[in-house]
Structures are given as C-alpha cells and as structure tokens.
DRENPA-3360 file (N, C-alpha, C; in nm, 2 decimals, always signed):
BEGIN
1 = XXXXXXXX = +0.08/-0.12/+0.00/+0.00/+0.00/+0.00/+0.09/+0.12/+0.00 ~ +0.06/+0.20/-0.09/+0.11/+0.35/-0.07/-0.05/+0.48/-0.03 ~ +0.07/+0.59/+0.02/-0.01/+0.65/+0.12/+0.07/+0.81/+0.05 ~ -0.05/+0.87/+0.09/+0.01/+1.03/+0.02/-0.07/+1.13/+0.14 ~ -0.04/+1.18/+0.25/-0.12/+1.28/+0.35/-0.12/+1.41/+0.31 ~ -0.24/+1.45/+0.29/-0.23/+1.63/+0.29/-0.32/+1.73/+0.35 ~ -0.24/+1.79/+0.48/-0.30/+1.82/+0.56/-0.35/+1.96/+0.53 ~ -0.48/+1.97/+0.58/-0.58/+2.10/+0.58/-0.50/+2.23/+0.51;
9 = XXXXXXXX = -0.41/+2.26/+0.60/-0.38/+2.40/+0.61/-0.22/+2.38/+0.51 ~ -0.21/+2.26/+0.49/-0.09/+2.27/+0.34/-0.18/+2.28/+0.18 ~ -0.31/+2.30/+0.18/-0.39/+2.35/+0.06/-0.31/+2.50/+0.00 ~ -0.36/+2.49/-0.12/-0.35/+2.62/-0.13/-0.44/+2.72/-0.12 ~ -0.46/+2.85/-0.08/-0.55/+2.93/-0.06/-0.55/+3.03/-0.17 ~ -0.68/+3.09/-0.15/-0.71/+3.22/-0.24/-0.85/+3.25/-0.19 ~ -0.82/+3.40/-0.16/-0.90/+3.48/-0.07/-0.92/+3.58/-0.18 ~ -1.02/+3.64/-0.28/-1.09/+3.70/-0.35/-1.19/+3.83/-0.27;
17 = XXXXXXXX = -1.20/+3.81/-0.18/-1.32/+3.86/-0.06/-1.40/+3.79/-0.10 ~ -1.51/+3.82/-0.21/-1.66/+3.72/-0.25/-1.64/+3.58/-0.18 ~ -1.48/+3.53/-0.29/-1.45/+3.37/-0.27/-1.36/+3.38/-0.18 ~ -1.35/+3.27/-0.07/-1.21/+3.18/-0.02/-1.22/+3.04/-0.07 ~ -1.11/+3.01/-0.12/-1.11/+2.89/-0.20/-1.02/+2.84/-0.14 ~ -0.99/+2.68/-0.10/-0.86/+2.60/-0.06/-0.88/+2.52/-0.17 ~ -0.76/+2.52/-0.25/-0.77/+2.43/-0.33/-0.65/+2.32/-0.31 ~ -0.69/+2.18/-0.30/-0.63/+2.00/-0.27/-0.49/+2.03/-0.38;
25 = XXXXXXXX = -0.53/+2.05/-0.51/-0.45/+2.06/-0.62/-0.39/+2.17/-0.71 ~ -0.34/+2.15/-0.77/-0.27/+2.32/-0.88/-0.42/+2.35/-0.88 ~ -0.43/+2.49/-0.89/-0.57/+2.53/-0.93/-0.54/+2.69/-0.94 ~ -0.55/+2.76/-1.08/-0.59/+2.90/-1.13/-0.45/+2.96/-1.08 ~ -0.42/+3.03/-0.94/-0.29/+3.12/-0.98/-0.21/+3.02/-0.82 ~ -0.22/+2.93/-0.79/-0.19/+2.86/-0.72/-0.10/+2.71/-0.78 ~ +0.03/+2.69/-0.81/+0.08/+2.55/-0.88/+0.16/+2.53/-0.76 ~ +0.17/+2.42/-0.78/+0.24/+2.33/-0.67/+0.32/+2.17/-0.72;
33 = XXXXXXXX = +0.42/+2.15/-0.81/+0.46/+2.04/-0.89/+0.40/+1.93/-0.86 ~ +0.45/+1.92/-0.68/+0.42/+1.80/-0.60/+0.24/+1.75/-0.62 ~ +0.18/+1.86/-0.68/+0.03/+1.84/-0.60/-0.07/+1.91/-0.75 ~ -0.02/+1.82/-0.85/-0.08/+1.86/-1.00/-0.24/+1.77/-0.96 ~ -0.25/+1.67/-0.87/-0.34/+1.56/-0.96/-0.32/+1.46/-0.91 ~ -0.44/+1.38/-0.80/-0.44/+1.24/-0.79/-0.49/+1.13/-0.88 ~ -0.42/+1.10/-0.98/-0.47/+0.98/-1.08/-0.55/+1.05/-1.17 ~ -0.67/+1.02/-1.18/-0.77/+1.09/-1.27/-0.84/+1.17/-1.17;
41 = XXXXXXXX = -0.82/+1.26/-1.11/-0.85/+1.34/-0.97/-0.79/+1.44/-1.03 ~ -0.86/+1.58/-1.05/-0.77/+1.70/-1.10/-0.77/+1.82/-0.99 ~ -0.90/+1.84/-0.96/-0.96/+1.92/-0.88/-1.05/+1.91/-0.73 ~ -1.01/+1.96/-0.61/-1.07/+1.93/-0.53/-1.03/+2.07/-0.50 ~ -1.15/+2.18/-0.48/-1.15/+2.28/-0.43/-1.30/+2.29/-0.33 ~ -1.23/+2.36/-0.19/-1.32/+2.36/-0.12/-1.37/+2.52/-0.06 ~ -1.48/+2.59/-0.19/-1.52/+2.69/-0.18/-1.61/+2.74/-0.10 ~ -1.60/+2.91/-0.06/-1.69/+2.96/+0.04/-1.70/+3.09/-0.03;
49 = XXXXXXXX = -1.88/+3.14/-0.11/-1.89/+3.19/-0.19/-2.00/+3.30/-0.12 ~ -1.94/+3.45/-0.13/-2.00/+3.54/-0.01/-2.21/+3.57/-0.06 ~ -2.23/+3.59/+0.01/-2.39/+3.60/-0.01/-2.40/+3.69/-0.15 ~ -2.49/+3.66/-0.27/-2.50/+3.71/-0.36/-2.42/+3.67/-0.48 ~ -2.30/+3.65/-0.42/-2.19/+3.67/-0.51/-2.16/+3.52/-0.60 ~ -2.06/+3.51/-0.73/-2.03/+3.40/-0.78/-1.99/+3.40/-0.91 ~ -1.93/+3.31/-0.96/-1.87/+3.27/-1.08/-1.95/+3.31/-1.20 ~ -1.85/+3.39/-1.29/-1.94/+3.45/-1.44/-1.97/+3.37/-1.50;
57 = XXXXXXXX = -2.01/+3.36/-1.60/-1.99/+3.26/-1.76/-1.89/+3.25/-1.79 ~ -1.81/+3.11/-1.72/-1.73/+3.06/-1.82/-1.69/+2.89/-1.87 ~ -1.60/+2.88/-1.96/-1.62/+2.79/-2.03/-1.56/+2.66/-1.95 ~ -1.58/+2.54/-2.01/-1.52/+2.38/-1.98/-1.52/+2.30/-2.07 ~ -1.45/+2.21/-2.11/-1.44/+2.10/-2.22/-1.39/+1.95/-2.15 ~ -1.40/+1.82/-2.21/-1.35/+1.74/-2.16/-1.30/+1.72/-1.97 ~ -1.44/+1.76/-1.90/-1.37/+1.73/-1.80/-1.52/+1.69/-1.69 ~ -1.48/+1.59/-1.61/-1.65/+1.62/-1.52/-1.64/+1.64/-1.42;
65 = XXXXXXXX = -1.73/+1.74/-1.39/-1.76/+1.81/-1.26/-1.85/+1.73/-1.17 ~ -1.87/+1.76/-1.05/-1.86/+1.72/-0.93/-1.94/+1.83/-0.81 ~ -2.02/+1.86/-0.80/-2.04/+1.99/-0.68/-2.09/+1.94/-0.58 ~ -2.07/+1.95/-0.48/-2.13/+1.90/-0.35/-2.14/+2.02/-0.24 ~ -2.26/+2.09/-0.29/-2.30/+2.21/-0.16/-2.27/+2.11/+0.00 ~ -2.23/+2.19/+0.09/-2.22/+2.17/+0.22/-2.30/+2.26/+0.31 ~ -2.32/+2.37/+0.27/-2.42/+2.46/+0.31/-2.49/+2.57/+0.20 ~ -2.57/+2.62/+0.21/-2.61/+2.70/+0.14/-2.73/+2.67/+0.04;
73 = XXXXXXXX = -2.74/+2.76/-0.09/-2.74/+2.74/-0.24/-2.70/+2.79/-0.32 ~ -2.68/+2.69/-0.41/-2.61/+2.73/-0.56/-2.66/+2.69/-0.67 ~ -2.69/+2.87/-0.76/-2.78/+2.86/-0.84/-2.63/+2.81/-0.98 ~ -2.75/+2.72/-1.10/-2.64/+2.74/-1.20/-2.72/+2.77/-1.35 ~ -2.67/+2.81/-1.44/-2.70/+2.83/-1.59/-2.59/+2.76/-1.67 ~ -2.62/+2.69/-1.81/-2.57/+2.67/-1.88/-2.63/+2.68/-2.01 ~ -2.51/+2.68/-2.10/-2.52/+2.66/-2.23/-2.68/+2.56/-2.32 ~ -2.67/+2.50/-2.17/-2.72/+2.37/-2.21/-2.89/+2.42/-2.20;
81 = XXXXXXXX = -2.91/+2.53/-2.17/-3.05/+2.61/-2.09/-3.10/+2.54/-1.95 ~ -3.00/+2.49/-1.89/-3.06/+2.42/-1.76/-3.03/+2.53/-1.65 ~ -3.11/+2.54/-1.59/-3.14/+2.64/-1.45/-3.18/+2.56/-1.36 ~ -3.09/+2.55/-1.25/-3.15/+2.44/-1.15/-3.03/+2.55/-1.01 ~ -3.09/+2.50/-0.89/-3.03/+2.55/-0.74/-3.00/+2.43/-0.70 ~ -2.90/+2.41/-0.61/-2.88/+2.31/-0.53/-2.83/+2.31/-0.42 ~ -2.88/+2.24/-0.31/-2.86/+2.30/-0.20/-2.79/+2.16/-0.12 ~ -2.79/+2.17/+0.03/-2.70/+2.03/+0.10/-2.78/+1.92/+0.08;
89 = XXXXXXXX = -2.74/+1.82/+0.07/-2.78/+1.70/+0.01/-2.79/+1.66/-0.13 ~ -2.76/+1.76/-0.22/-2.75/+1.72/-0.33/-2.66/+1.74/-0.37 ~ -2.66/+1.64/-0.53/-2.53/+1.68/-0.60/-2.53/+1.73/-0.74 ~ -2.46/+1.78/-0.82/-2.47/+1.82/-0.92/-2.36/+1.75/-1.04 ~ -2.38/+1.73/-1.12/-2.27/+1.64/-1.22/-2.30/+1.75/-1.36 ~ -2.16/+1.79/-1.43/-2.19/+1.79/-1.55/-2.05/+1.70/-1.58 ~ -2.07/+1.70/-1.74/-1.96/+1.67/-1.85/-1.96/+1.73/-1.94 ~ -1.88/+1.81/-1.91/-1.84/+1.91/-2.01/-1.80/+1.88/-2.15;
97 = XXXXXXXX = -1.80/+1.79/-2.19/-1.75/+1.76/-2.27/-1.67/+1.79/-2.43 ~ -1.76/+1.80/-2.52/-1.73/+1.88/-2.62/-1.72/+2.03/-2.61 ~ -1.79/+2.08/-2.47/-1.77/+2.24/-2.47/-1.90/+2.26/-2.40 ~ -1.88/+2.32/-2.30/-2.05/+2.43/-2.22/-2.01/+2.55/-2.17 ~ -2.06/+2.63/-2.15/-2.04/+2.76/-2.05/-2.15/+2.72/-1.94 ~ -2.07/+2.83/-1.83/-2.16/+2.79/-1.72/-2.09/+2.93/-1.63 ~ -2.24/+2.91/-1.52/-2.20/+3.03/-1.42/-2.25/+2.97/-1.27 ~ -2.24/+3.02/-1.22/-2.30/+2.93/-1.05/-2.28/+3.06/-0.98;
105 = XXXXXXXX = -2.41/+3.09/-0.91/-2.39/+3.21/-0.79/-2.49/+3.18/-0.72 ~ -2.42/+3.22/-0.57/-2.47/+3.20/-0.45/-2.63/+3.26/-0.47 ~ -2.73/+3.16/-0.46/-2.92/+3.20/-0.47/-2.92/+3.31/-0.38 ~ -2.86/+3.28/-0.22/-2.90/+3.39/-0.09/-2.85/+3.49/-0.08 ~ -2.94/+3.60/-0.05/-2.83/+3.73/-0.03/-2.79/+3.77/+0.11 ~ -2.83/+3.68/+0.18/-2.78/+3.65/+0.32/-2.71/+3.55/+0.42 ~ -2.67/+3.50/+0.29/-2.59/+3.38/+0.41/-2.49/+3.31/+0.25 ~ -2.37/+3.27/+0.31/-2.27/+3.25/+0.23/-2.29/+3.08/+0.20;
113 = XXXXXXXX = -2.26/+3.06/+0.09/-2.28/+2.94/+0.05/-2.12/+2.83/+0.04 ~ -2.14/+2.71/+0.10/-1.99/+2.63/+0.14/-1.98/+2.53/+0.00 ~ -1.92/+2.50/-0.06/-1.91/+2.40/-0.17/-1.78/+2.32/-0.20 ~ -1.80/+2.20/-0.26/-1.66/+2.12/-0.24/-1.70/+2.11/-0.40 ~ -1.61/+2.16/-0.50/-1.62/+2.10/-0.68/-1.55/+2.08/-0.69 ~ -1.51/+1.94/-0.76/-1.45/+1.84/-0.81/-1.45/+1.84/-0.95 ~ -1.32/+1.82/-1.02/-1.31/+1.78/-1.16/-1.22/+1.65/-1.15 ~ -1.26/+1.55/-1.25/-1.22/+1.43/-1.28/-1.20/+1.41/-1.40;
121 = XXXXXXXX = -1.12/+1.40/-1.47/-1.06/+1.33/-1.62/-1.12/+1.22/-1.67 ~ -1.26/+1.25/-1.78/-1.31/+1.12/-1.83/-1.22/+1.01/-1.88 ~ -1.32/+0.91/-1.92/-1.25/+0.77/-1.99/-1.26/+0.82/-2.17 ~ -1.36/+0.92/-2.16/-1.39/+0.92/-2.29/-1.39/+1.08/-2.36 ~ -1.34/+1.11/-2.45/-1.32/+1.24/-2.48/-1.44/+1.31/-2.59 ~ -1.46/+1.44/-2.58/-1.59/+1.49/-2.69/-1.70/+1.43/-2.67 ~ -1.74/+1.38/-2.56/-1.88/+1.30/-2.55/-1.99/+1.47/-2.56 ~ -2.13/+1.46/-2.57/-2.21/+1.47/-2.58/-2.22/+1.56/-2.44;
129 = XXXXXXXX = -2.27/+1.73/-2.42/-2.23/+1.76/-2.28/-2.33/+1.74/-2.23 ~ -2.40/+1.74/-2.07/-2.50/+1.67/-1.99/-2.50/+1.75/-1.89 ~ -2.58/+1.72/-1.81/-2.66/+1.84/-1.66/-2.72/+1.76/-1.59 ~ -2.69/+1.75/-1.44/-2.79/+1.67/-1.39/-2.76/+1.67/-1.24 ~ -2.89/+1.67/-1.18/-2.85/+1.69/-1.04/-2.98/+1.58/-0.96 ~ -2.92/+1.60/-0.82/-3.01/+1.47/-0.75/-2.95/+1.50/-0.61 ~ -3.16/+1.47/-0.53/-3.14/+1.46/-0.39/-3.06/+1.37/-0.37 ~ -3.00/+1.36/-0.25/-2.92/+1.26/-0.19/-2.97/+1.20/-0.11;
137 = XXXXXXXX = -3.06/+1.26/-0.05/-3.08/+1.18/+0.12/-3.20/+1.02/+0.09 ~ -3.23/+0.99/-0.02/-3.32/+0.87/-0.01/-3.15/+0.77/-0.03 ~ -3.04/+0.87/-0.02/-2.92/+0.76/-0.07/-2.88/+0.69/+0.08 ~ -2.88/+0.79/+0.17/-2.77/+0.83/+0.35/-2.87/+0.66/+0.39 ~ -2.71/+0.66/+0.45/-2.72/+0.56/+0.56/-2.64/+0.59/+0.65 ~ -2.67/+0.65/+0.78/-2.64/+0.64/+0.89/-2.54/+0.52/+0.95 ~ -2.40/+0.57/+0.95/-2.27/+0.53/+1.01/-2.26/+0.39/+0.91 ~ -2.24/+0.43/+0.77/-2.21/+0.34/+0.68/-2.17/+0.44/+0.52;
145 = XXXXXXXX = -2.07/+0.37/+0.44/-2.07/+0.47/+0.31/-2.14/+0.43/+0.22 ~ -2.22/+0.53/+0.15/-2.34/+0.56/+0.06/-2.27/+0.55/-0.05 ~ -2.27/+0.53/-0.17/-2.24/+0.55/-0.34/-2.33/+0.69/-0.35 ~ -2.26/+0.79/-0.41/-2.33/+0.90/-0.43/-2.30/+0.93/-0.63 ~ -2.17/+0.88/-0.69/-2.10/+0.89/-0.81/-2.03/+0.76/-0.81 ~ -2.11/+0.72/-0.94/-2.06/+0.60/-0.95/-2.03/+0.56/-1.15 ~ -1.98/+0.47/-1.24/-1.96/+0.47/-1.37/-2.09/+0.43/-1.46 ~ -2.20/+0.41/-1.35/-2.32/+0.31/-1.41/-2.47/+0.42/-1.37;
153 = XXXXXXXX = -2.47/+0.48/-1.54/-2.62/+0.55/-1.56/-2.73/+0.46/-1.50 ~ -2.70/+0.38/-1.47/-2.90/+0.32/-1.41/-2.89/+0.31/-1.27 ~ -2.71/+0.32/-1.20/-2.72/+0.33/-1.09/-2.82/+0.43/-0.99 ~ -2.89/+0.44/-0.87/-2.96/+0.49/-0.76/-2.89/+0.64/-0.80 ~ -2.75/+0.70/-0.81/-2.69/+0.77/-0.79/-2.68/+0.86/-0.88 ~ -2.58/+0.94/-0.87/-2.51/+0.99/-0.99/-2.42/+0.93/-1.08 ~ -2.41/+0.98/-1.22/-2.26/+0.89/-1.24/-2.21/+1.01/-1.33 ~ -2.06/+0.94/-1.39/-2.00/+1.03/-1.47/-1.94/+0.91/-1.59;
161 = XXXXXXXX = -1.82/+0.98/-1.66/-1.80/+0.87/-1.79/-1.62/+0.87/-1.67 ~ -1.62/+0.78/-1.66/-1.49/+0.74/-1.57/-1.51/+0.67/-1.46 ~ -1.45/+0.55/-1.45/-1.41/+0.41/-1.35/-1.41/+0.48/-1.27 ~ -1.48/+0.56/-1.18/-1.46/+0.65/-1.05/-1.58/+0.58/-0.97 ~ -1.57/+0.60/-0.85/-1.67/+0.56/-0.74/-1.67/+0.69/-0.59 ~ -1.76/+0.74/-0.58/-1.75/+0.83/-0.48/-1.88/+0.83/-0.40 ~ -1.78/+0.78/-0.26/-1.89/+0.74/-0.13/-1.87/+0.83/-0.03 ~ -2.01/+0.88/+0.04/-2.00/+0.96/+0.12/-2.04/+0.88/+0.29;
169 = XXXXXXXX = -2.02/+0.94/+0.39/-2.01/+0.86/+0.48/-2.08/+0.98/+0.61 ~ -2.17/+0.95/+0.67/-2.16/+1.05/+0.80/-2.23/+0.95/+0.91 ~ -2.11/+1.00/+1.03/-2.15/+0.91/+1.11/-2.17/+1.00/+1.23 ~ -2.28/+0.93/+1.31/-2.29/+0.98/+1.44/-2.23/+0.89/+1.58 ~ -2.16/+0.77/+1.53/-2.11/+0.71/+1.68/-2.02/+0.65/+1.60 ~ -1.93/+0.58/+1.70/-1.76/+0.52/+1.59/-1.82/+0.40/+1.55 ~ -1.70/+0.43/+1.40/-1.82/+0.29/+1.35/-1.65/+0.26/+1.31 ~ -1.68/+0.10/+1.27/-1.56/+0.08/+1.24/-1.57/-0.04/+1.08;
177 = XXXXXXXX = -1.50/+0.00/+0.96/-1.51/-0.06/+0.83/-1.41/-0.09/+0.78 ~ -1.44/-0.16/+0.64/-1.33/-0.18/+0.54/-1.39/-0.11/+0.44 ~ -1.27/-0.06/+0.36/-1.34/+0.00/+0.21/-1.27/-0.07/+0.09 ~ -1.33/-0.18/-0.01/-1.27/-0.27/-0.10/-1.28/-0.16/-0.22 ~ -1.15/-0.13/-0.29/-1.16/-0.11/-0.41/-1.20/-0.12/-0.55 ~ -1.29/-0.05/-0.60/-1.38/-0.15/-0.76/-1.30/-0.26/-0.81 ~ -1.21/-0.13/-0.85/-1.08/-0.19/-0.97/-1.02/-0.18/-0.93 ~ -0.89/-0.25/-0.99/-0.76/-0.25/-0.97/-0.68/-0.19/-1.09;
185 = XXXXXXXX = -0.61/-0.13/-1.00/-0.53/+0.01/-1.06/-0.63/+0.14/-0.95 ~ -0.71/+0.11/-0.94/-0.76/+0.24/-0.89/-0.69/+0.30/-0.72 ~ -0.74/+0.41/-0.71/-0.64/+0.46/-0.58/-0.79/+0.54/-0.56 ~ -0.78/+0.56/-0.38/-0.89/+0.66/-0.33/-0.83/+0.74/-0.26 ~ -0.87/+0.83/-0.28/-0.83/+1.01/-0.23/-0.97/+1.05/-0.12 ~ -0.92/+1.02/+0.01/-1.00/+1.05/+0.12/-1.02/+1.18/+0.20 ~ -1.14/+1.21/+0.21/-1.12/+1.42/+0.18/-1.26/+1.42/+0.32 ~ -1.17/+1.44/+0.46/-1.24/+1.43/+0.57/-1.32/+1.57/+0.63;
193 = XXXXXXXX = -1.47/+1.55/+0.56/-1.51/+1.71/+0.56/-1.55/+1.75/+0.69 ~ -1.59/+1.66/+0.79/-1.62/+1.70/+0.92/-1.52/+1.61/+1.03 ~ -1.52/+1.67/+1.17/-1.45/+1.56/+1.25/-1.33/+1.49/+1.27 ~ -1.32/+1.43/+1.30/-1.20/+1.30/+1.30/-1.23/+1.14/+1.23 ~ -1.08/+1.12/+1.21/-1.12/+0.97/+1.16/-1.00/+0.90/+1.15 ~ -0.98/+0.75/+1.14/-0.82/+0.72/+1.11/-0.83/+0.60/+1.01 ~ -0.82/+0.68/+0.90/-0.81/+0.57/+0.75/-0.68/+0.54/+0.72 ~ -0.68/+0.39/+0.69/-0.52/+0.33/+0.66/-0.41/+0.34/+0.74;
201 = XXXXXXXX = -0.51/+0.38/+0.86/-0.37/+0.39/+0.97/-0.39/+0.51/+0.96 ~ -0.38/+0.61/+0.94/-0.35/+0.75/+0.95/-0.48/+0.84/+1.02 ~ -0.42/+0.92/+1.09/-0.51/+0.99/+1.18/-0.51/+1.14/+1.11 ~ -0.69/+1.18/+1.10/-0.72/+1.29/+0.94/-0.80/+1.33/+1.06 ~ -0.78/+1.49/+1.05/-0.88/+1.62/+1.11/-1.00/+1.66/+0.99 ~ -1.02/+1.74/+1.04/-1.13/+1.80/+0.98/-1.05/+1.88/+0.85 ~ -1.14/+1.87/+0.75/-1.05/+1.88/+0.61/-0.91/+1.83/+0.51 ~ -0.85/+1.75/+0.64/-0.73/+1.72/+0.61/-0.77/+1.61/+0.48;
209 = XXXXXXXX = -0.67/+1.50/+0.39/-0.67/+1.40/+0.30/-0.57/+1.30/+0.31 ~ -0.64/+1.20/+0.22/-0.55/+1.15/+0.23/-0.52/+0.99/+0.16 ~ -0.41/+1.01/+0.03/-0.47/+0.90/-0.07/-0.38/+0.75/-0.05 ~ -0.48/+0.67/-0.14/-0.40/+0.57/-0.06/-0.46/+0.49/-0.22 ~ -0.33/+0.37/-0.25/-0.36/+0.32/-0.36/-0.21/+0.22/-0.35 ~ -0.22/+0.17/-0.46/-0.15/+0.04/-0.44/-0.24/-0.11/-0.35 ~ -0.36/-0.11/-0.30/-0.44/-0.18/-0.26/-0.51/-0.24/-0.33 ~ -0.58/-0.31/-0.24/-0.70/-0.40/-0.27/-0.81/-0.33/-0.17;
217 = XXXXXXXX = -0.81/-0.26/-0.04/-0.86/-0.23/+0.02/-0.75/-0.14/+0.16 ~ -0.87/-0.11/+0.24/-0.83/-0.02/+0.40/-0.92/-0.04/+0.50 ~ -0.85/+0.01/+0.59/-0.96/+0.02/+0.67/-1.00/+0.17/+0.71 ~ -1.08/+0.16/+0.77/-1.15/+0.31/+0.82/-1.22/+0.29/+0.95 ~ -1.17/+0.39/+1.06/-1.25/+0.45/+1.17/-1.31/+0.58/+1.21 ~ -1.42/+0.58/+1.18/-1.49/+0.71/+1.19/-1.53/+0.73/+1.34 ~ -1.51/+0.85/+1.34/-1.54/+0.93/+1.53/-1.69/+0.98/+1.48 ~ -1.79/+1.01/+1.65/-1.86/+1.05/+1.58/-1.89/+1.20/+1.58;
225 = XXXXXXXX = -1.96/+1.25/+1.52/-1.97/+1.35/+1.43/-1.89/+1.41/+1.30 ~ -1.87/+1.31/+1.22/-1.77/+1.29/+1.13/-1.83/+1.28/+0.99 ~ -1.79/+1.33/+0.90/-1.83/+1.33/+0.78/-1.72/+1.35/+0.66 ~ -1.72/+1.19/+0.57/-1.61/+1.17/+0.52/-1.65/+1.11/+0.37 ~ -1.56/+1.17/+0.26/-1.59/+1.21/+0.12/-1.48/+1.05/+0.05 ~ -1.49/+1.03/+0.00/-1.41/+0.87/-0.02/-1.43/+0.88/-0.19 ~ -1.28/+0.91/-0.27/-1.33/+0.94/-0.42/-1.25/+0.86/-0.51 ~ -1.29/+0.73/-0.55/-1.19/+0.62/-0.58/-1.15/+0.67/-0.77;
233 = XXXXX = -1.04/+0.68/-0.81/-1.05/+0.68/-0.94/-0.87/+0.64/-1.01 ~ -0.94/+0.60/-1.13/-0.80/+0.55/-1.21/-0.65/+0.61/-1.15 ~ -0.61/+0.51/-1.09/-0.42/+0.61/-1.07/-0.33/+0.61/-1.15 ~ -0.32/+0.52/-1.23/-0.24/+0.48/-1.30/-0.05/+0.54/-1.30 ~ -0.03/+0.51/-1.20/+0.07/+0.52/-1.20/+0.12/+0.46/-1.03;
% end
C-alpha cells in the first residue's frame, strides 16, 4: 500500500473577498509540482462563496464536474438552458464535454454558500455535454458509506464517464469498516469534511486528506460526528 497525506492548512489558498477557495490541487494562480493531480483526480476545491456573489460565464471541455453544496445554495446556468439550485444533500454532475459555458452564484443574499467542486478526467473524450442533479438523502445511511457517483447510468446515484466511485459517509457514533476497491489500478483520495477519523492507519482532522492506492482495500475508523468524502478513481501510476 502507498499512502500520500495532505493536511488541511498545506492547501493552497485564495482569498478574493466574494470567494475563499482551498484548493487540494494546482488550481488558477496557485501550482504546486508535487500536488498537480491524484490519478484521474484534478480538482478538489473547497469553496466559500459570499452571499450574492459568484462565478461569471465561463467555459469547460472534456472534464466532469462534481459539486457537492455543504451549506447554502447554488444557483447554476448553462449553455445547455438548464437552470437548477442546489442545496446540502444534493449533488450536481456535468460533463463538459465537447464544450459548455456555465456560471454558479450563491441563490442567498444573506448567508454565504460552502461547496466542495470536483473535476475528474473522463475515460472518454468529446462525449455529448449533460446536466444533472439529485437529492441525496433517499441515498444516507447512517454510520455506513453511501455510493453518491458511481460509472453506471441506471445506478440509484449519480454517475460520470470514468471508473470512479464516490462514497459519502456521516456518522454519528464510531463505527468501524473496510473499504474494497472497484478496480484494480484504482487509488482513493479521502477528503475528511467534518470531524475526526483514522483511515489506513492514519489519523485525518477536519478537512485534512489522504490518498492511498497500491491496494485492494483499507480500513477506516470514523469518530462520531464525522463526515467523510471517499473518491476512488484511475491512478495509473
């Protein structure tokens, strides 16, 4: 097993006023050699978007998005004429594919909206671009991980075009598990958004990560009041 830790406050930051952004990976005026990209994992930013405020029209190609409100709402528009809000418990997927524009701004003009967006490297390039969002909570199971993004359109879930698997986990008392990998070659990038917990051996705070590949599996201990993001995808390397 190999193991890669990255703690909370070694992100990089960017403080805009509107936005504070921590971003996991290179991201906009932030590069960092060591920290381009877990496998097919590009993007893991964890944004705080001030009341009113939010991202103009702009563009995306070949890549799929990921949004996972933590508080708030977030309104979005596209190319695609889809107008949809999303708020905690749901999630939002595009694939950008051949080309979209898009904009996302905070719905409230009183209360700041918290979001985690994810971009992931499809299997497949120029597909056909798509929109799609979904409650989550007929998914939650209580001190156990849920499938939230997974490779399979008929799945309960969401999916995207990429061998990726993404389970969400919230627990209210210690629970204690294994997490088996789909595939092999794949690696999971564990992104601990509330709490404490100690995956693969390693002891993760609140926002801290932490990837782990070369496996067949790990184990995991969740504390309770803990809420933990588990995002399996191609490492190839």
């Amino acid at each position: 097993m190999k193991k890669i830790f990255h703690g909370a406050s070694t992100r990089g930051e960017a403080n805009h006023g509107w936005l504070d952004a921590k971003h996991s990976f290179s991201f906009a005026n932030y590069f960092n050699p060591e920290r381009i990209q877990f496998g097919a994992l590009r993007v893991l930013n964890d944004d705080t978007v001030a009341p009113g405020m939010g991202f103009g029209t702009h563009p995306h190609d070949n890549m799929e998005i990921i949004t996972i409100p933590l508080e708030g709402a977030l309104e979005h528009k596209d190319s695609m004429d889809n107008v949809g809000v999303i708020e905690a418990d749901e999630i939002q997927v595009m694939s950008a594919g051949t080309g979209v524009y898009h904009s996302e701004y905070n719905r409230n003009k009183d209360q700041a909206v918290s979001l985690l967006q994810i971009w992931v490297f499809p299997n497949e390039q120029n597909v056909k671009p798509r929109y799609d969002q979904k409650n989550i909570k007929d998914l939650k199971k209580v001190n156990a991980l849920y499938p939230v993004v997974t490779p399979d359109p008929e799945a309960p879930g969401m999916w995207i075009h990429q061998d990726a698997w993404f389970h969400m986990g919230d627990f209210d008392t210690t629970t204690e598990l294994e997490y088996d990998l789909h595939k092999k070659g794949n690696g999971v990038y564990a992104f601990l958004i509330e709490g404490t917990a100690e995956i693969a051996g390693e002891t993760l705070q609140k926002r801290d990560a932490l990837g782990v590949w070369d496996t067949d599996g790990f184990s995991l201990k969740a504390n309770p009041h803990s809420r933990i993001l588990l995002i399996e995808v191609p490492k190839n390397d």
